[in-house]
PDB file with SEQRES, HELIX, SHEET and CRYST1 records, atoms N, CA, C and O in Angstrom:
SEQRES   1 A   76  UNK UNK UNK UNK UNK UNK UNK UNK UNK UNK UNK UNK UNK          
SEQRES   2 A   76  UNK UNK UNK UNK UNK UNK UNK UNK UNK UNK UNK UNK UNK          
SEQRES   3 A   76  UNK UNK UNK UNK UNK UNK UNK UNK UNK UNK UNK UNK UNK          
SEQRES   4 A   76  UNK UNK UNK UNK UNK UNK UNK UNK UNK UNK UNK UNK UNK          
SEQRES   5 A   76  UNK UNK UNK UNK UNK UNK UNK UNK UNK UNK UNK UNK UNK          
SEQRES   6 A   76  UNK UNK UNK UNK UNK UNK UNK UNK UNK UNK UNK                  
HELIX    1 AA1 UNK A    3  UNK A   12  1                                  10    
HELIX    2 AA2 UNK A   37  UNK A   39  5                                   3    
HELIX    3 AA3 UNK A   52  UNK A   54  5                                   3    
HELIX    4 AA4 UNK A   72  UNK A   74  5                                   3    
SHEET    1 AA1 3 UNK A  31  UNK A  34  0                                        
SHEET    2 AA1 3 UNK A  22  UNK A  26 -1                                        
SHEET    3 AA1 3 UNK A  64  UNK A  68 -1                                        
SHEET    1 AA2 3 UNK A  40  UNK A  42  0                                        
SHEET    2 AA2 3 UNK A  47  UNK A  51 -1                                        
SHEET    3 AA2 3 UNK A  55  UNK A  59 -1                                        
CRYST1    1.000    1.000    1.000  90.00  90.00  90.00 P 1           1          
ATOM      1  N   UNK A   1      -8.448  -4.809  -9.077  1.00  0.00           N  
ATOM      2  CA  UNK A   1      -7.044  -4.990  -9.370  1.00  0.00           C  
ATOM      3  C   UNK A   1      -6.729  -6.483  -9.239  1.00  0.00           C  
ATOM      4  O   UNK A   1      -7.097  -7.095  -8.237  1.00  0.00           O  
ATOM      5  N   UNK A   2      -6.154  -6.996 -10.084  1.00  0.00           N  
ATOM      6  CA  UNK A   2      -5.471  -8.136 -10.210  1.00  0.00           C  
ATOM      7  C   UNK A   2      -4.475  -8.669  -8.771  1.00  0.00           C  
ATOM      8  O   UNK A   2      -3.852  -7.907  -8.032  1.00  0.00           O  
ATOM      9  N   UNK A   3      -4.549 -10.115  -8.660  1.00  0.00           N  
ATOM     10  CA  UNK A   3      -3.624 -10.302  -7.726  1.00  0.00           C  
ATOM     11  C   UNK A   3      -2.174  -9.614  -8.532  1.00  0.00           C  
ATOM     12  O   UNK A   3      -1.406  -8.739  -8.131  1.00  0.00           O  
ATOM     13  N   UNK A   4      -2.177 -10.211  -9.497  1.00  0.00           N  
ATOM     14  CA  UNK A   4      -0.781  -9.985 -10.155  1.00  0.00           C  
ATOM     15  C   UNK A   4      -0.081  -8.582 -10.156  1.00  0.00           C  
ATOM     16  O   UNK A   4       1.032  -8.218  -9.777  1.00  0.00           O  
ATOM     17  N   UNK A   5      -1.181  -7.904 -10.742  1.00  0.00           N  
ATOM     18  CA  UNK A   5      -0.893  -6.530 -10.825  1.00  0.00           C  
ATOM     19  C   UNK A   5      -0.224  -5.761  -9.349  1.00  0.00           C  
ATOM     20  O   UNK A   5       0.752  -5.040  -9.143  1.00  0.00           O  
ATOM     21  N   UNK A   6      -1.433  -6.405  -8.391  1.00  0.00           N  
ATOM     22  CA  UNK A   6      -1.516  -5.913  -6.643  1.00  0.00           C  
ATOM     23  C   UNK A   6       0.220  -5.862  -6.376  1.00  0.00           C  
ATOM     24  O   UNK A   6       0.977  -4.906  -6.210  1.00  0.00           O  
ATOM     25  N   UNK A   7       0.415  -7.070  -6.410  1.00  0.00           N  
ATOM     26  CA  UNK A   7       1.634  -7.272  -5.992  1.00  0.00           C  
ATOM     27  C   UNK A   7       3.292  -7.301  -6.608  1.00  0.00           C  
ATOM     28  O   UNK A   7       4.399  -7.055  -6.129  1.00  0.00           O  
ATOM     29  N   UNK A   8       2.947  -7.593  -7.480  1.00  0.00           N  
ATOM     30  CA  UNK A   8       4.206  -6.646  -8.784  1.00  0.00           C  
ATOM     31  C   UNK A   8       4.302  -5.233  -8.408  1.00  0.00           C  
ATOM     32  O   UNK A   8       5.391  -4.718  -8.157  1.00  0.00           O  
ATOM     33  N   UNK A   9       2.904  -4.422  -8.350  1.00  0.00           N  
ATOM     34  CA  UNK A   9       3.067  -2.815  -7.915  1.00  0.00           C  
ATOM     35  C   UNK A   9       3.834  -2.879  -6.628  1.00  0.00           C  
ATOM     36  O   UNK A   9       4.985  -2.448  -6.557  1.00  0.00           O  
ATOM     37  N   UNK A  10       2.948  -3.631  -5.200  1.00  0.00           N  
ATOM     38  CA  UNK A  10       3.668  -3.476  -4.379  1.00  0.00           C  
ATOM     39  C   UNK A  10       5.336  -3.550  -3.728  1.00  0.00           C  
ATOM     40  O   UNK A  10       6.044  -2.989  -2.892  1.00  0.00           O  
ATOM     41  N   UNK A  11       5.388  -4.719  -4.810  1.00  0.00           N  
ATOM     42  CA  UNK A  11       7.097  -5.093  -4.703  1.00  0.00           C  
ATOM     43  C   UNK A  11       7.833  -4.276  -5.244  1.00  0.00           C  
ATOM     44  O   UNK A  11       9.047  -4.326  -5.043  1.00  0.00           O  
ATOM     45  N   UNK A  12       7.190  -3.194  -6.175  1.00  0.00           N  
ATOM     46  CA  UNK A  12       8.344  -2.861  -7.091  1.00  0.00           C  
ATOM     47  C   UNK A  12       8.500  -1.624  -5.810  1.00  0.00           C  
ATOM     48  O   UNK A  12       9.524  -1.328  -5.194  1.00  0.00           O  
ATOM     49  N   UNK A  13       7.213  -1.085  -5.675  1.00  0.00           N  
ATOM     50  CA  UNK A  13       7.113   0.196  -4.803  1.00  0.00           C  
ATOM     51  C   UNK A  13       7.613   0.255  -2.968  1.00  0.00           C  
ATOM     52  O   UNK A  13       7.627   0.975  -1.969  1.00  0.00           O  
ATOM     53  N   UNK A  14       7.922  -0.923  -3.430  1.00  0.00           N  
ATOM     54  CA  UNK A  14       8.384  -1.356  -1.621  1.00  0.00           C  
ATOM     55  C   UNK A  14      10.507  -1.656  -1.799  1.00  0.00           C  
ATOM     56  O   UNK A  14      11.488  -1.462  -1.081  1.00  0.00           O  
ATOM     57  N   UNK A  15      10.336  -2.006  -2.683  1.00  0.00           N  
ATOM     58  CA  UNK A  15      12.015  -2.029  -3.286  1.00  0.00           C  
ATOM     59  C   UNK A  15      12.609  -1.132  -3.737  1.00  0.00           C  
ATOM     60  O   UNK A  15      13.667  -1.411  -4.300  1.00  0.00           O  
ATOM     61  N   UNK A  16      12.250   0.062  -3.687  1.00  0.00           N  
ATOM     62  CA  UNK A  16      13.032   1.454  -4.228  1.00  0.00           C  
ATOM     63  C   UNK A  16      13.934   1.953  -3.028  1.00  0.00           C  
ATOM     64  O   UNK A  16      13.799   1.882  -1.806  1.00  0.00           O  
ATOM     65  N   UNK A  17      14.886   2.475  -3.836  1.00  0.00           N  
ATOM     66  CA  UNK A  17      16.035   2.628  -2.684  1.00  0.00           C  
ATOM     67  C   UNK A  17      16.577   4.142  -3.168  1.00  0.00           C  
ATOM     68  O   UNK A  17      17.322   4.229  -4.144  1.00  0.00           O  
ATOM     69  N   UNK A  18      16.218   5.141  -2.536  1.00  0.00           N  
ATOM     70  CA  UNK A  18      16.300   4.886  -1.288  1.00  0.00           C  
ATOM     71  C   UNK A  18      14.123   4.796  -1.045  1.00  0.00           C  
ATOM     72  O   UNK A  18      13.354   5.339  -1.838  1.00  0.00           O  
ATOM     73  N   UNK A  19      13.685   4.026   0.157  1.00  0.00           N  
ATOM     74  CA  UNK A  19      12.095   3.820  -0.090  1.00  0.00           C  
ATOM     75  C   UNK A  19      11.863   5.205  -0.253  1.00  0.00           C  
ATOM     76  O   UNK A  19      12.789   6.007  -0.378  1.00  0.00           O  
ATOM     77  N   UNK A  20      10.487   5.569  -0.258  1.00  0.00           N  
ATOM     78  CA  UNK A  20       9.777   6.258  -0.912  1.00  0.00           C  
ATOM     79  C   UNK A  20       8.503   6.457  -0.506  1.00  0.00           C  
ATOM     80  O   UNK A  20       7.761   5.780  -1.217  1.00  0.00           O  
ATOM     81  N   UNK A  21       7.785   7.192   0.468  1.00  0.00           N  
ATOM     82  CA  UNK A  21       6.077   6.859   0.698  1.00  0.00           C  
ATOM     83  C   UNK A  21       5.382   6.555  -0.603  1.00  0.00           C  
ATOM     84  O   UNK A  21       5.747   7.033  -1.677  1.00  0.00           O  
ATOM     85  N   UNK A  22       4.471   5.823  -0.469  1.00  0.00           N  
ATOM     86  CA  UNK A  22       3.195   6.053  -1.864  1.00  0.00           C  
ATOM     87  C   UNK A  22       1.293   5.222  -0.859  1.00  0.00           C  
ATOM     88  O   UNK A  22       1.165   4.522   0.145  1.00  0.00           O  
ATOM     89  N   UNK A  23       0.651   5.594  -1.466  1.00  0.00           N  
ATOM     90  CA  UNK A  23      -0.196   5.757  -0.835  1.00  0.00           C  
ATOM     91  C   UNK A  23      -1.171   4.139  -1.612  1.00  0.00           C  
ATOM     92  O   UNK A  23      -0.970   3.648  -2.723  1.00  0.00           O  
ATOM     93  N   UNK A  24      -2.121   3.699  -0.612  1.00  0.00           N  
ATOM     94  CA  UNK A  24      -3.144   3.047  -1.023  1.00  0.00           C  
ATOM     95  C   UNK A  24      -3.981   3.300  -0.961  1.00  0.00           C  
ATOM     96  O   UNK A  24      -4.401   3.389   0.193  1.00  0.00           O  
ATOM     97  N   UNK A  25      -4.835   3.594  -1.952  1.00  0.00           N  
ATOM     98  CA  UNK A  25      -6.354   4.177  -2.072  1.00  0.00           C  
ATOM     99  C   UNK A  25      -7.364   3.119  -2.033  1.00  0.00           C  
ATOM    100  O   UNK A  25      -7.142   2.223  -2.848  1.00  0.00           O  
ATOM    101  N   UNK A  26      -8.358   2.978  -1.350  1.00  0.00           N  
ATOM    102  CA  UNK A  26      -9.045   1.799  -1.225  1.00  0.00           C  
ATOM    103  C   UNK A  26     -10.295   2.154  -1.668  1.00  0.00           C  
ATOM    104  O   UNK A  26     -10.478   3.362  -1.818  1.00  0.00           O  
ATOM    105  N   UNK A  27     -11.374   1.265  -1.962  1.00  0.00           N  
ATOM    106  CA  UNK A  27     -12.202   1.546  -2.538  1.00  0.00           C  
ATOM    107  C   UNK A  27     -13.337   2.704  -1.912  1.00  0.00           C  
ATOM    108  O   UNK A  27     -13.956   3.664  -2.373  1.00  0.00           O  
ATOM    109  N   UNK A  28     -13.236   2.114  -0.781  1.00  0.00           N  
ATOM    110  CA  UNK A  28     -14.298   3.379   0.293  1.00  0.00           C  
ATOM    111  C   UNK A  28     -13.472   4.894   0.460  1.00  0.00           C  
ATOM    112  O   UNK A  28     -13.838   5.834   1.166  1.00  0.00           O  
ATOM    113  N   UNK A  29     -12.411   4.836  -0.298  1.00  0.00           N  
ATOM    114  CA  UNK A  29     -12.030   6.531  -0.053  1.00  0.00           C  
ATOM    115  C   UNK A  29     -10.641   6.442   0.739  1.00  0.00           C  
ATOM    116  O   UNK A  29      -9.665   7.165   0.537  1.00  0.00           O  
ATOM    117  N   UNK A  30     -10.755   5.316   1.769  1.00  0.00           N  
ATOM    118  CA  UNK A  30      -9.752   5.707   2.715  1.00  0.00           C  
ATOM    119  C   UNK A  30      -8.008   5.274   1.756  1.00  0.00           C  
ATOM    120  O   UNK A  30      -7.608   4.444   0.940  1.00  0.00           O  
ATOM    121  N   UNK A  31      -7.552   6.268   2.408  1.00  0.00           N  
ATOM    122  CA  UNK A  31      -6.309   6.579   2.125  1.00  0.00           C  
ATOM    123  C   UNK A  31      -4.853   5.687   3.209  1.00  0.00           C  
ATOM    124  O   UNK A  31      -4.605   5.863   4.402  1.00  0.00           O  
ATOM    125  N   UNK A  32      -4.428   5.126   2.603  1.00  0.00           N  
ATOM    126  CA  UNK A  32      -3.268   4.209   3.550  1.00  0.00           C  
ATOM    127  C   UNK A  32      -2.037   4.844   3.247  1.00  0.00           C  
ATOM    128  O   UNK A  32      -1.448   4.310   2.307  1.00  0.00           O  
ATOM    129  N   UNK A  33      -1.411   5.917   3.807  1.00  0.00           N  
ATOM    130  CA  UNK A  33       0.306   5.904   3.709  1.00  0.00           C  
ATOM    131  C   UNK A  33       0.721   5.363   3.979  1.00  0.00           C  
ATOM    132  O   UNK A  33       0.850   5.177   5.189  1.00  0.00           O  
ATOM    133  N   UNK A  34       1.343   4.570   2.973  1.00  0.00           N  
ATOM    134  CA  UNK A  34       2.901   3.027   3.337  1.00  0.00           C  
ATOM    135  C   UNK A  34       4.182   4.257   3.612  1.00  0.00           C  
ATOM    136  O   UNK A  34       4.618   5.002   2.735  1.00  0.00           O  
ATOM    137  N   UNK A  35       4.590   4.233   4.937  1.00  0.00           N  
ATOM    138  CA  UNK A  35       5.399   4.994   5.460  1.00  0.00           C  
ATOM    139  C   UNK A  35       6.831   4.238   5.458  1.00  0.00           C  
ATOM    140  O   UNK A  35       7.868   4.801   5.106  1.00  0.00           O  
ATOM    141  N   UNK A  36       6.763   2.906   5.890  1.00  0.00           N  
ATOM    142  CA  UNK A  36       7.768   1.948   5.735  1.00  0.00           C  
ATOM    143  C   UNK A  36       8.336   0.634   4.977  1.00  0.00           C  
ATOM    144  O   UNK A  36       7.582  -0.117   5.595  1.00  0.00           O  
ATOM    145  N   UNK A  37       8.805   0.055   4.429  1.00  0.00           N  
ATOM    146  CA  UNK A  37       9.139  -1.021   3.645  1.00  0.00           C  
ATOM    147  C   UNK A  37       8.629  -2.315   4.405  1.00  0.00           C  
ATOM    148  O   UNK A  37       7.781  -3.152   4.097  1.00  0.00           O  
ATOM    149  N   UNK A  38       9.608  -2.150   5.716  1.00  0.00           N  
ATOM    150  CA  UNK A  38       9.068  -3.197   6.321  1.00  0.00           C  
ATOM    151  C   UNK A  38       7.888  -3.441   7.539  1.00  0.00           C  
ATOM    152  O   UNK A  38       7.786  -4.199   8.504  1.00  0.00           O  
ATOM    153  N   UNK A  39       7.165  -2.498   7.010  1.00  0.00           N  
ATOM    154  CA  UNK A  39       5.647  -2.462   8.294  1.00  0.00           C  
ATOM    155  C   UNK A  39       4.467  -2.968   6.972  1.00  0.00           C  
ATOM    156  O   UNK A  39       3.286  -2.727   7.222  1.00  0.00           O  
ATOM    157  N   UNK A  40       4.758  -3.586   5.739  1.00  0.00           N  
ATOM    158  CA  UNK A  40       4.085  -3.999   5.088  1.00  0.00           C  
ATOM    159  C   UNK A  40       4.287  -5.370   4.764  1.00  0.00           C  
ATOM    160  O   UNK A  40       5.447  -5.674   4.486  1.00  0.00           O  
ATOM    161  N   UNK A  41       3.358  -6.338   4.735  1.00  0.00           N  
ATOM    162  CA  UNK A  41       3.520  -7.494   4.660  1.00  0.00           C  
ATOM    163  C   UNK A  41       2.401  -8.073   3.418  1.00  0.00           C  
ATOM    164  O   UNK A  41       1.193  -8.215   3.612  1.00  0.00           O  
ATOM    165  N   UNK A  42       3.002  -8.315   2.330  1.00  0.00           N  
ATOM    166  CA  UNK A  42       1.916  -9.509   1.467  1.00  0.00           C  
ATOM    167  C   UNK A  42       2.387 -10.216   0.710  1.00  0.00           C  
ATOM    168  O   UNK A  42       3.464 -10.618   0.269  1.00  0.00           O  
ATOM    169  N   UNK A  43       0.738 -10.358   0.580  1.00  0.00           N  
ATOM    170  CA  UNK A  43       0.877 -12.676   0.575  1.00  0.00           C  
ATOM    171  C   UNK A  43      -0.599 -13.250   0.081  1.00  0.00           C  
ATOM    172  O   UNK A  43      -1.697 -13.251   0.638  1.00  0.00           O  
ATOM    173  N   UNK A  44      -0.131 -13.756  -1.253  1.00  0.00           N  
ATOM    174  CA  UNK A  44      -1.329 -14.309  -1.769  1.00  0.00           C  
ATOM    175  C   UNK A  44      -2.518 -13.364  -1.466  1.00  0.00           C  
ATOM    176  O   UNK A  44      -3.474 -13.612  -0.732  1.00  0.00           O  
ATOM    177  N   UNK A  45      -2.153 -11.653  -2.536  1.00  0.00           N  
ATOM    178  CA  UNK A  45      -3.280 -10.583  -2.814  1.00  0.00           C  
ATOM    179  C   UNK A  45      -3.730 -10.016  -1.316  1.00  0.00           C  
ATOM    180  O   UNK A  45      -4.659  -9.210  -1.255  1.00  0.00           O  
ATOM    181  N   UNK A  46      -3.435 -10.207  -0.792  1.00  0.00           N  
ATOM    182  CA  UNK A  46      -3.912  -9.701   0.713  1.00  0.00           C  
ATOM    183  C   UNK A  46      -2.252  -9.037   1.118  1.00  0.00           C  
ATOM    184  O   UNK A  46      -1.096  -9.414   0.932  1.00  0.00           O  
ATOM    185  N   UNK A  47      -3.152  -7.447   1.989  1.00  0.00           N  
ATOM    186  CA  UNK A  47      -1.681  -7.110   3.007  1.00  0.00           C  
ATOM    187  C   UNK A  47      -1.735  -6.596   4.095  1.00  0.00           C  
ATOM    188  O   UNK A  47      -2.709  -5.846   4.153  1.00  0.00           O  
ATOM    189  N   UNK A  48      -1.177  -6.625   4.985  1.00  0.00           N  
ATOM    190  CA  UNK A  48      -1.432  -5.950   6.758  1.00  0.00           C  
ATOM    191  C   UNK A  48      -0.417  -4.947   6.488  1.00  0.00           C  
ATOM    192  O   UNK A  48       0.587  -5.311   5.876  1.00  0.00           O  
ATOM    193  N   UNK A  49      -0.577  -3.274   6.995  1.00  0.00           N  
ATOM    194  CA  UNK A  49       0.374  -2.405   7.310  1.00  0.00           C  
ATOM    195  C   UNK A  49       0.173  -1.855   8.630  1.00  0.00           C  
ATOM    196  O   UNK A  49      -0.880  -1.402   9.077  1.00  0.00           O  
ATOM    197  N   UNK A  50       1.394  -1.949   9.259  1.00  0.00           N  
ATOM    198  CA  UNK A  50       1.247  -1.594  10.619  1.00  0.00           C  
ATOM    199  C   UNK A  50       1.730  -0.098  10.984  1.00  0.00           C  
ATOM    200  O   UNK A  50       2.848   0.240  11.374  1.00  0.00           O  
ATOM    201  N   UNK A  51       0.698   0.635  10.775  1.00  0.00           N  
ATOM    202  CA  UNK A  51       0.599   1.911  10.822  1.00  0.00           C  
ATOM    203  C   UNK A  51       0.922   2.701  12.230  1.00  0.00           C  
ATOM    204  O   UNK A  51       0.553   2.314  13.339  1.00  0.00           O  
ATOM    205  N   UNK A  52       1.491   3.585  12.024  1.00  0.00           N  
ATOM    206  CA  UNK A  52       2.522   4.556  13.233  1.00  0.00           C  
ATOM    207  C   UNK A  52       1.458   4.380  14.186  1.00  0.00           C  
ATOM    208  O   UNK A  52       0.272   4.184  13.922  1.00  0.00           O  
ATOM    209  N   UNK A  53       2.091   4.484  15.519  1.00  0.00           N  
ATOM    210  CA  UNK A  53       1.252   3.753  16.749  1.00  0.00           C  
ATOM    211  C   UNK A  53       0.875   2.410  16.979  1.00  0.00           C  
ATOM    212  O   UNK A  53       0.408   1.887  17.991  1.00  0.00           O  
ATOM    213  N   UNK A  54       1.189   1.884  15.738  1.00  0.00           N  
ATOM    214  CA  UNK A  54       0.697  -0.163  15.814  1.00  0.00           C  
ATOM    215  C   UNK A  54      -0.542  -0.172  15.482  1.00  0.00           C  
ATOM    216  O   UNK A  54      -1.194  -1.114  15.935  1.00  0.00           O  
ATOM    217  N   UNK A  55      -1.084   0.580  14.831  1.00  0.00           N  
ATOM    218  CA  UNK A  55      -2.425   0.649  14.390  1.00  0.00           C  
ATOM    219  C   UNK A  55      -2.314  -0.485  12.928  1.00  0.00           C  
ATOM    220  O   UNK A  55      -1.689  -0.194  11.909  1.00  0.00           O  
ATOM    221  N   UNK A  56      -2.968  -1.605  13.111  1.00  0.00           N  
ATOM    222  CA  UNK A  56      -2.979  -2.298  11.586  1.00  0.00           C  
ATOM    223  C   UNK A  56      -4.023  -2.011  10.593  1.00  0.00           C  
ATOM    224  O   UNK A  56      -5.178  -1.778  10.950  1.00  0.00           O  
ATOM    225  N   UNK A  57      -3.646  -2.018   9.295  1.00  0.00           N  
ATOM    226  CA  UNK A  57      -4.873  -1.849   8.423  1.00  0.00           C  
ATOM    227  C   UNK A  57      -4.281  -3.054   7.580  1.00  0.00           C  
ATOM    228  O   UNK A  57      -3.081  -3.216   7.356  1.00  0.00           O  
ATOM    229  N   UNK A  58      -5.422  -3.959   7.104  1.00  0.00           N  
ATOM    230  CA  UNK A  58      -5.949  -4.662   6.688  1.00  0.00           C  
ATOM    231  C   UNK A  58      -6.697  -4.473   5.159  1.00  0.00           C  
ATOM    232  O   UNK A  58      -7.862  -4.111   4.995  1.00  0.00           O  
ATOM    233  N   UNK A  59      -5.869  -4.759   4.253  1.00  0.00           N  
ATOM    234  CA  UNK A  59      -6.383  -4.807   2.715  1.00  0.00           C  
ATOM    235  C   UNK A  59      -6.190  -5.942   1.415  1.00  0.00           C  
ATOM    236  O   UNK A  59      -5.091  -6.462   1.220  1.00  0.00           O  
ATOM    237  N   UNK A  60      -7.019  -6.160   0.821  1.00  0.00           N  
ATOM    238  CA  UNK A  60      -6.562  -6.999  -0.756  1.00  0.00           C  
ATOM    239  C   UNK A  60      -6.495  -6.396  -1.692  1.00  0.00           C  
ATOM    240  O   UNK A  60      -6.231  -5.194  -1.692  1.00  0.00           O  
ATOM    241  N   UNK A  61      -6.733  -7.134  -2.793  1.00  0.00           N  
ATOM    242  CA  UNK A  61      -6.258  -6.701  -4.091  1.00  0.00           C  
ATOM    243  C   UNK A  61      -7.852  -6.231  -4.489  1.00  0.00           C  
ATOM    244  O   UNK A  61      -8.075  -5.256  -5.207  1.00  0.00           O  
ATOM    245  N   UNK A  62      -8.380  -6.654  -4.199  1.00  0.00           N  
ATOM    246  CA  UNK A  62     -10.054  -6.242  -4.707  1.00  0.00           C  
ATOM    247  C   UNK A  62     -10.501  -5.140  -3.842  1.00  0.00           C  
ATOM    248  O   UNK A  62     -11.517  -4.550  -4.211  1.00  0.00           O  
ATOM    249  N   UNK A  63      -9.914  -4.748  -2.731  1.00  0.00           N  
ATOM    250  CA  UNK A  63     -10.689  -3.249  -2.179  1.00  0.00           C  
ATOM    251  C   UNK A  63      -9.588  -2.258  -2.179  1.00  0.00           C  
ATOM    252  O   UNK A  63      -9.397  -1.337  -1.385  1.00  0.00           O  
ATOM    253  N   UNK A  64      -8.742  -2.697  -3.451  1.00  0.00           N  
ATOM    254  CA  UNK A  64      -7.745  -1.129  -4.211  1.00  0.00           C  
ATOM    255  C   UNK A  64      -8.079  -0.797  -4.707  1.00  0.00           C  
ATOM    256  O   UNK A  64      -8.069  -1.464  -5.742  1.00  0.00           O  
ATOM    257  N   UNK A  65      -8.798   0.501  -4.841  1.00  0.00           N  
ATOM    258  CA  UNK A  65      -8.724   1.513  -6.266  1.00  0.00           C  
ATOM    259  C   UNK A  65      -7.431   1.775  -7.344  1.00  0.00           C  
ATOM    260  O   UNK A  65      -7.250   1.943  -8.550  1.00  0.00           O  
ATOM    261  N   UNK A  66      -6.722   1.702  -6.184  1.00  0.00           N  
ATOM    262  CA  UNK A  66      -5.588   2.670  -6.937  1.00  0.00           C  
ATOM    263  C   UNK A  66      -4.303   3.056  -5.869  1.00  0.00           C  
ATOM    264  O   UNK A  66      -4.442   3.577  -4.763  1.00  0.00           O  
ATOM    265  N   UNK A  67      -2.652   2.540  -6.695  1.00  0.00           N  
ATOM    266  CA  UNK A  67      -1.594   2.588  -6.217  1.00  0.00           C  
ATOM    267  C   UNK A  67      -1.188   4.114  -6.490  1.00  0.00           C  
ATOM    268  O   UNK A  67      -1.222   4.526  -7.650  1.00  0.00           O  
ATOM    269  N   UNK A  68      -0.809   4.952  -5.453  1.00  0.00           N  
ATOM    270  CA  UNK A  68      -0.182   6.420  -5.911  1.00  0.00           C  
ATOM    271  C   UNK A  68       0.877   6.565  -5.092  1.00  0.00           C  
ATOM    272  O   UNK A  68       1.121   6.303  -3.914  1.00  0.00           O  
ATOM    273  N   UNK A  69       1.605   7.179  -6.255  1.00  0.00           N  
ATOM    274  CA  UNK A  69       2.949   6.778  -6.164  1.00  0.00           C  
ATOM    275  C   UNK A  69       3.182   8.239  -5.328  1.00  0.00           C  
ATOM    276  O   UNK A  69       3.957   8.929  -5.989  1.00  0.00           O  
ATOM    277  N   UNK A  70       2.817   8.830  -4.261  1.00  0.00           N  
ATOM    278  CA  UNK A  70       2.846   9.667  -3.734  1.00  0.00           C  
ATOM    279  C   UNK A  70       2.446   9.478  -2.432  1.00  0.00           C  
ATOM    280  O   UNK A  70       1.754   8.491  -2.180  1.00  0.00           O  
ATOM    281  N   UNK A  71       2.882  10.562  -1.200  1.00  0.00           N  
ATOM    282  CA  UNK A  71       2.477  10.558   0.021  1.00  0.00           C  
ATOM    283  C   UNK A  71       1.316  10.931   0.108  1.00  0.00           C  
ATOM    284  O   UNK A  71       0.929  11.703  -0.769  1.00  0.00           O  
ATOM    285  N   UNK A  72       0.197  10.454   1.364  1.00  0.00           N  
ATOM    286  CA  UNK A  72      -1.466  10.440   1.137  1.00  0.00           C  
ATOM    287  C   UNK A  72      -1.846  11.794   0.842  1.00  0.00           C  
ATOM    288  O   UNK A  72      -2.773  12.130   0.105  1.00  0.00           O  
ATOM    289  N   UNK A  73      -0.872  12.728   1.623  1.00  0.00           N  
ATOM    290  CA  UNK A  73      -1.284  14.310   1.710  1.00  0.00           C  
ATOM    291  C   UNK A  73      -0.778  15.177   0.443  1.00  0.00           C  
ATOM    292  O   UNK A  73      -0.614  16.397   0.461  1.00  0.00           O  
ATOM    293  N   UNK A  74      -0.618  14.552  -0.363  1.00  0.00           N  
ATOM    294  CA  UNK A  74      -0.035  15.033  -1.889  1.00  0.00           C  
ATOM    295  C   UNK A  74      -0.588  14.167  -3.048  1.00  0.00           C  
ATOM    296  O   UNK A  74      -0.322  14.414  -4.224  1.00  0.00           O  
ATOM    297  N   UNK A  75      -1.566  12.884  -2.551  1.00  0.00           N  
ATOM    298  CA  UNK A  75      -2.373  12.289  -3.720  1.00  0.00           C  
ATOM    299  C   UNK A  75      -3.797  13.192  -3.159  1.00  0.00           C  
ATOM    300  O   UNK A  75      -4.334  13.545  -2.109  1.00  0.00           O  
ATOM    301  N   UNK A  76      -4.043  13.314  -5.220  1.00  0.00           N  
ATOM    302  CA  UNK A  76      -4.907  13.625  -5.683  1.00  0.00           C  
ATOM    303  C   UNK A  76      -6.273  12.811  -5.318  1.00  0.00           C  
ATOM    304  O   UNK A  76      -7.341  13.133  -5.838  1.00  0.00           O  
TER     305      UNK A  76                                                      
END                                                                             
């Protein structure tokens, strides 16, 4: 995935009102629910989400498969 792409998706999908879960699929399988707007942070193709409990995950634009526009437990 493109920086460009990465982050156009993310902004658009982080700016819906009212928010919205959608999921990040990464290349190894694992599944990221973006639960909050603002527990996501990116910047120049790279993003930290600080996942329930303060757990961070750590991703770029090159170990996305794929933006789904759905909660993790309802993507395919």
């Amino acid at each position: 995935m493109t920086v460009e792409h990465f982050e156009e998706t993310i902004a658009a999908l982080m700016g819906r009102e009212p928010f919205q879960l959608f999921t990040v699929e990464l290349n190894t399988g694992e599944q990221i629910e973006i639960d909050h707007a603002r527990a996501l942070i990116v910047r120049d193709g790279a993003a930290v989400f600080l996942g329930p409990g303060g757990v961070p995950h750590l991703f770029d634009h090159e170990s996305v498969n794929q933006i789904i526009v759905a909660p993790a437990h309802t993507a395919a």
